[in-house]
C-alpha positions in Angstrom: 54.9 18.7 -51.4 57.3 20.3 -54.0 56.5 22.7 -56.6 57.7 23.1 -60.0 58.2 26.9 -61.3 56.9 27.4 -64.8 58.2 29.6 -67.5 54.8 31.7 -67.6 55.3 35.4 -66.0 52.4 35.0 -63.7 54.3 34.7 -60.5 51.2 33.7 -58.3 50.5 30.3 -60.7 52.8 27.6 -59.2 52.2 24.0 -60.5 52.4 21.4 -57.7 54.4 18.5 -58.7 53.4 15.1 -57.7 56.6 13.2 -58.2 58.2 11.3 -54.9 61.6 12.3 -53.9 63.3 9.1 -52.3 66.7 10.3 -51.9 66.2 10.8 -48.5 64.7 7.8 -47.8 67.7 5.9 -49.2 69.6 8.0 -47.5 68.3 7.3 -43.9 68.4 3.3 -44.6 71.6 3.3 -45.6 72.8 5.3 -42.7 70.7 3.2 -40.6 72.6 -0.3 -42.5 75.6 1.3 -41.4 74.7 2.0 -37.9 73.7 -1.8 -37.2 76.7 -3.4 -39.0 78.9 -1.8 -36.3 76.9 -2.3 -33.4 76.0 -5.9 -34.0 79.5 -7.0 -33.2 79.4 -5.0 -30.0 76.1 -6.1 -28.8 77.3 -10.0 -28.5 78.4 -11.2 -25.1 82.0 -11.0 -24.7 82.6 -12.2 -21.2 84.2 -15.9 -21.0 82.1 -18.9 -19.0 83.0 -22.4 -18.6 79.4 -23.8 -19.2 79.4 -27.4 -17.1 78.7 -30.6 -19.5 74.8 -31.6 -19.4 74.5 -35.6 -18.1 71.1 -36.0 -19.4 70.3 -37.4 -22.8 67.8 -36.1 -25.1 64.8 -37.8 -25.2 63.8 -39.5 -28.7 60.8 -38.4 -30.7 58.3 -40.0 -30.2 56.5 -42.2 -32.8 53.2 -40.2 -34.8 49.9 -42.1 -33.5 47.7 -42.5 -36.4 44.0 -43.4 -35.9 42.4 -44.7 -39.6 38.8 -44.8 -40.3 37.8 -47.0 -43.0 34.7 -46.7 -45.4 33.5 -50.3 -44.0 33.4 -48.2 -40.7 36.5 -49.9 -38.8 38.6 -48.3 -36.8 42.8 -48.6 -37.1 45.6 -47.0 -34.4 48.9 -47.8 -37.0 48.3 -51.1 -38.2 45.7 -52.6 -35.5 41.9 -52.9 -35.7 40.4 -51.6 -32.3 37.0 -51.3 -31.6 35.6 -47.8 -30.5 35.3 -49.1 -26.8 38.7 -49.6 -27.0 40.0 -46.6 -29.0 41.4 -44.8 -25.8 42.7 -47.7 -24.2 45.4 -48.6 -27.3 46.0 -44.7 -28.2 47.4 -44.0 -24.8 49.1 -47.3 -24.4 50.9 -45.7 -27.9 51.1 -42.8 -26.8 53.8 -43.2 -24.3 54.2 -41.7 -21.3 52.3 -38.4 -21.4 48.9 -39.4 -24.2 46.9 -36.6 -23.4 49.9 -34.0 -24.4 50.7 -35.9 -27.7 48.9 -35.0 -31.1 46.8 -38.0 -32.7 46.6 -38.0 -36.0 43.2 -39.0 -37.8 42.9 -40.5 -40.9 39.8 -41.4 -42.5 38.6 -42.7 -46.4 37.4 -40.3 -48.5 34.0 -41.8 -48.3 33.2 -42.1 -44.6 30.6 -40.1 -43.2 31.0 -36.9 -41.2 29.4 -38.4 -38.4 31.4 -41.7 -38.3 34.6 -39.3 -38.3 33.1 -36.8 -35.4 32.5 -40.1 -33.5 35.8 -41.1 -33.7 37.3 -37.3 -33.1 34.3 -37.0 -30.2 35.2 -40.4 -28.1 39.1 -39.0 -28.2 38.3 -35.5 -26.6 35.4 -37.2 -23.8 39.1 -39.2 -23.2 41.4 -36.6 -22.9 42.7 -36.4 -26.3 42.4 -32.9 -27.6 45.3 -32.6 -29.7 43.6 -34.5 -32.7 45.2 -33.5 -36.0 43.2 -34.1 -39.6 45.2 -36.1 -42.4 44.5 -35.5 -45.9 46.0 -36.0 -48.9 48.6 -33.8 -50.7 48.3 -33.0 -54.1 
């Protein structure tokens, strides 16, 4: 803590001084700037490979699976109205070839009820399906 000496005569009344002294601080990060700008270049790997050329071709993405819910209470996967029986059955045929690892995205009308859409969500986890992702709307 630093002190400030007052113009009074009474040599045993100091009067702390409560300013912060950040000169050092600046000091020490610049140093520390410094310090890293040099030894970043050095840190890289210098030493020379041929790297062999890779034969396999990325796979594509696949395409999103979107399940819809509408207020009359019928179910969508994209554009094709399934029944709940058959819910599983189409979302992993679209799924491709690993469904259970691939997030299904669940749409649903404003209006439909919270059980209808826990329904929906509740017969794609019994199946396997537990990466199920809410849509909403952006504003």
């Amino acid at each position: 803590m630093a002190a400030s000496l007052s113009a009074r005569n009474d040599a045993w009344n100091i009067r702390q001084n409560a300013d912060i002294n950040v000169t050092p601080f600046v000091d020490v990060m610049l140093v520390l700037l410094i310090i890293f700008m040099v030894a970043l270049p050095v840190s890289t790997v210098s030493v020379k490979v041929d790297l062999p050329q890779a034969q396999a071709s990325p796979t594509p993405p696949q395409a999103p699976v979107i399940v819809s819910l509408t207020m009359a209470g019928r179910i969508y996967v994209g554009e094709r109205a399934v029944s709940a029986e058959d819910l599983a059955a189409v979302v992993a045929a679209g799924a491709g070839p690993r469904p259970t690892e691939q997030r299904i995205y669940l749409r649903a009308d404003e209006g439909v009820s919270y059980g209808a859409l826990m329904g929906v969500m509740n017969r794609l986890r019994a199946n396997g399906f537990d990466k199920v992702g809410l849509v909403g709307e952006e504003f």
